[in-house]
C-alpha positions in Angstrom: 139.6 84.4 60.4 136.9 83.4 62.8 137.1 84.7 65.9 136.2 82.4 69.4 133.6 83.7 71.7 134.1 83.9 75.1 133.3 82.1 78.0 131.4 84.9 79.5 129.2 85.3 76.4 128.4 81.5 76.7 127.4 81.8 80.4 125.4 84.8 79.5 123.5 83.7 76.6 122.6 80.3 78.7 121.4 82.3 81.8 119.1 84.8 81.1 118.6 86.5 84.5 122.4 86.6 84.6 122.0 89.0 81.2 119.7 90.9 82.9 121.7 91.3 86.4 125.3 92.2 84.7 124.5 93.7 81.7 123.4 97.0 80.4 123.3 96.6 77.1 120.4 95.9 75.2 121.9 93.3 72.5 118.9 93.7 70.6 119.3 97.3 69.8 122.6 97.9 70.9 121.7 100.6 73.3 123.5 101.1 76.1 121.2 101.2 79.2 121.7 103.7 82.2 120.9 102.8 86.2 117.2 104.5 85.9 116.4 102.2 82.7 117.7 98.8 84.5 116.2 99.8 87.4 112.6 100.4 85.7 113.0 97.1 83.7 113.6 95.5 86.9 110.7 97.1 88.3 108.8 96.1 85.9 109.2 92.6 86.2 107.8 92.6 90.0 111.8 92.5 90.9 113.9 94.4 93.3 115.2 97.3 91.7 118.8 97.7 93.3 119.9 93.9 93.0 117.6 92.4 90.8 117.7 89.2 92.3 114.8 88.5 94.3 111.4 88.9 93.3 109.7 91.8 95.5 106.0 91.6 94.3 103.4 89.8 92.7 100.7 90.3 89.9 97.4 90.9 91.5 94.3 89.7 90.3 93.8 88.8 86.5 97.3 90.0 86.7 96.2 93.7 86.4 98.4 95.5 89.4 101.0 94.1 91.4 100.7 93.1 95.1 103.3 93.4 97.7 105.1 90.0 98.3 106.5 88.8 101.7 109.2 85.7 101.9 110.6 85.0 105.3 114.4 86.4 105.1 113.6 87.2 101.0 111.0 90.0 101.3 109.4 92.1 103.6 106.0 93.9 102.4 107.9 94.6 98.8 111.1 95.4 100.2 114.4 93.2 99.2 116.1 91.9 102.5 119.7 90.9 100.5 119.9 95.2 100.1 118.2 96.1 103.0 117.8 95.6 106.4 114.5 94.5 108.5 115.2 97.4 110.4 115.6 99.7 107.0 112.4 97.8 105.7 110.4 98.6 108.6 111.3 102.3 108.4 111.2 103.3 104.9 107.4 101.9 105.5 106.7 103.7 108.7 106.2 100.7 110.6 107.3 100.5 114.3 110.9 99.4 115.1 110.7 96.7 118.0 114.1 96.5 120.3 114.7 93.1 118.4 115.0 94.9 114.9 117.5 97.5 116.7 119.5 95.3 117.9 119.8 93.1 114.9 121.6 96.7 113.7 123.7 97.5 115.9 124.8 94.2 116.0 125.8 93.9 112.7 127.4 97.4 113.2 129.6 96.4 115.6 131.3 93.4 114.0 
């Protein structure tokens, strides 16, 4: 008997960043991937290596290198804004935190 594939397999097979995001198998070799090897694919591809969702940097010129991207409410200087905050951004870079970007914290903390 011939067994029905599933809805998810459809939905994955159409979307390929969806494959990508949710899976950690590699179909191709049947390998089963662990968090350092998505996270390296991801990086790879100029993508944010938590979420995978938004695109953190650039290729540079001739596309040798990759370049920091910034996206108002995507990206800050490379660093995804859907995992982290402004205010985590602008630390984990060394930057200085304004009173705006602490309160945007703490007033996300509170709620």
């Amino acid at each position: 008997m011939k067994r029905a594939k599933s809805r998810n397999r459809k939905f994955l097979a159409a979307d390929p960043t969806a494959q990508d995001r949710n899976s950690s198998l590699d179909e191709a070799t049947g390998h089963v991937r662990n968090t350092e090897e998505i996270s390296e694919k991801r990086k790879k591809k100029g993508k944010c290596p938590k979420c995978g969702l938004v695109k953190t940097h650039k290729k540079g010129v001739f596309g040798l290198g990759w370049t920091k991207d910034t996206r108002e409410g995507e990206v800050y200087k490379g660093i995804c804004l859907r995992c982290n905050t402004l205010y985590q951004a602008k630390l984990t870079l060394g930057e200085a935190v304004g009173t705006d970007d602490r309160g945007s914290i703490l007033g996300t903390m509170q709620m």
